[in-house]
C-alpha positions in Angstrom: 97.1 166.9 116.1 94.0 168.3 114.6 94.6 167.4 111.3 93.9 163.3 112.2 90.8 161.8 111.2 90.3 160.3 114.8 91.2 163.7 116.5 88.0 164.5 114.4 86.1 161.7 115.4 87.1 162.1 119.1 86.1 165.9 118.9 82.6 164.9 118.0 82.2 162.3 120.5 83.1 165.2 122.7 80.8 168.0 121.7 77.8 165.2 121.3 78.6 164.2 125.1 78.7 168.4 126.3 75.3 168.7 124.5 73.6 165.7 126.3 74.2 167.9 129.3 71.6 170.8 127.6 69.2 168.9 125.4 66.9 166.2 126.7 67.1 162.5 125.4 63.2 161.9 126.2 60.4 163.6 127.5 57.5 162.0 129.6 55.4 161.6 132.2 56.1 159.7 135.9 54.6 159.1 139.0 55.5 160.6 142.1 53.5 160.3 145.2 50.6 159.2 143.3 51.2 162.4 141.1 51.4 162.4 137.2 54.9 164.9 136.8 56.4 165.9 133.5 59.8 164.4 133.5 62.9 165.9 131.4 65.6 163.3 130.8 68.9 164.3 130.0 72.4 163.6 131.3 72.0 165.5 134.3 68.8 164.2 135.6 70.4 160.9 136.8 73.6 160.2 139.1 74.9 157.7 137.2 74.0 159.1 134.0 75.7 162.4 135.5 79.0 160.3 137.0 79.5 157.9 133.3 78.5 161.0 130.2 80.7 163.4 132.4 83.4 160.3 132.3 82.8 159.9 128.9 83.6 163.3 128.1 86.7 163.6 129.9 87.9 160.6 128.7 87.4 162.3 125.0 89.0 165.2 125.8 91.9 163.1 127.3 92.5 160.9 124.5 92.8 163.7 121.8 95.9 164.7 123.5 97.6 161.1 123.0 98.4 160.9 119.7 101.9 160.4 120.3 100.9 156.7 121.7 98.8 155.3 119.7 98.2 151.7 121.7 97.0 153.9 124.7 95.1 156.1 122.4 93.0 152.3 120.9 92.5 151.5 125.0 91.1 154.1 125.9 88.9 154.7 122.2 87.3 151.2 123.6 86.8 152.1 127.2 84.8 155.2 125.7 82.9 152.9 123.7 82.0 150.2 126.3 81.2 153.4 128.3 79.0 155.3 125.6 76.9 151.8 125.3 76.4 151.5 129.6 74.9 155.2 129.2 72.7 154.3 126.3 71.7 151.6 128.2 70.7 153.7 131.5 69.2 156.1 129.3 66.9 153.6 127.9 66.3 152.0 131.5 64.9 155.2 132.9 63.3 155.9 129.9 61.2 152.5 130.8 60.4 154.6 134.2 58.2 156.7 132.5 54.4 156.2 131.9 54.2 158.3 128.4 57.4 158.8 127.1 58.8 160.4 123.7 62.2 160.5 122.5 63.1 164.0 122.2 65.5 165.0 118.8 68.6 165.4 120.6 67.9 161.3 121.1 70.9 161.0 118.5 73.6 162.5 120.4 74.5 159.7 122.7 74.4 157.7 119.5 76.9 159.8 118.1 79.2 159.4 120.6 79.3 155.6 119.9 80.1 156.5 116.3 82.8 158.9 117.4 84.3 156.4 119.2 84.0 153.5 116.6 85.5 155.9 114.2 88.3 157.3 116.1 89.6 153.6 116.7 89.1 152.4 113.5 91.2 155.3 112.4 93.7 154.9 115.3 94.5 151.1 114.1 94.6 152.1 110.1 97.7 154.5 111.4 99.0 152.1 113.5 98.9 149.7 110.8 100.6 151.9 108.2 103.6 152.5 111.2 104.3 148.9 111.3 104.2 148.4 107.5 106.8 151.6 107.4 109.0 149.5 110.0 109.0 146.5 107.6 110.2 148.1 105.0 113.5 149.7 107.0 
């Protein structure tokens, strides 16, 4: 339903994920072969940053359609999170692979999808919350 906050959230986390496809996190320079290269980092310069942001945003996608249970919705809110922080993680470990590296403005958007996340679940237990509160009352 689009008119939930977390179906809001989640959306977000999934257009942040689809842009880290087009927009670099950092820019910078490697070696290979003994040769100073310009190196673009974004999510498709990596296999396993390729393999876990496309995850990620599947997994988004997916979970706006489970509204209707909630409990499954909160799981998988927190896999997305724990999965959003491994990708921030291996885009900070091949940021360390370059010599002279800069973080690029689009640097936010894996960021965001943490927040999206966070968000979503947060909102996901408030409803759940007020459901059992309604059931207490019958």
């Amino acid at each position: 339903m689009i008119q939930r906050q977390q179906t809001l959230w989640l959306l977000l986390a999934t257009l942040a994920a689809l842009l880290t496809f087009m927009f670099p996190f950092v820019t910078g320079k490697g070696l290979e072969k003994n040769i100073e290269t310009e190196k673009v980092i974004k999510a498709g310069s990596d296999f396993l940053l390729l393999i876990f942001t496309g995850a990620s945003l599947i997994l988004s996608s997916v979970t706006i359609f489970l509204y209707k249970d909630r409990k499954l919705q909160m799981k998988l809110c927190l896999l997305g999170l724990l999965l959003s922080v491994v990708i921030i993680i291996l885009y900070i470990l091949q940021m360390n692979k370059l010599t002279k590296s800069t973080l690029a403005l689009f640097s936010i958007l894996p960021f965001a999808v943490v927040v999206g996340y966070f968000m979503a679940f947060r909102n996901i237990r408030k409803d759940e919350k007020l459901v059992k509160s309604l059931d207490k009352l019958r």
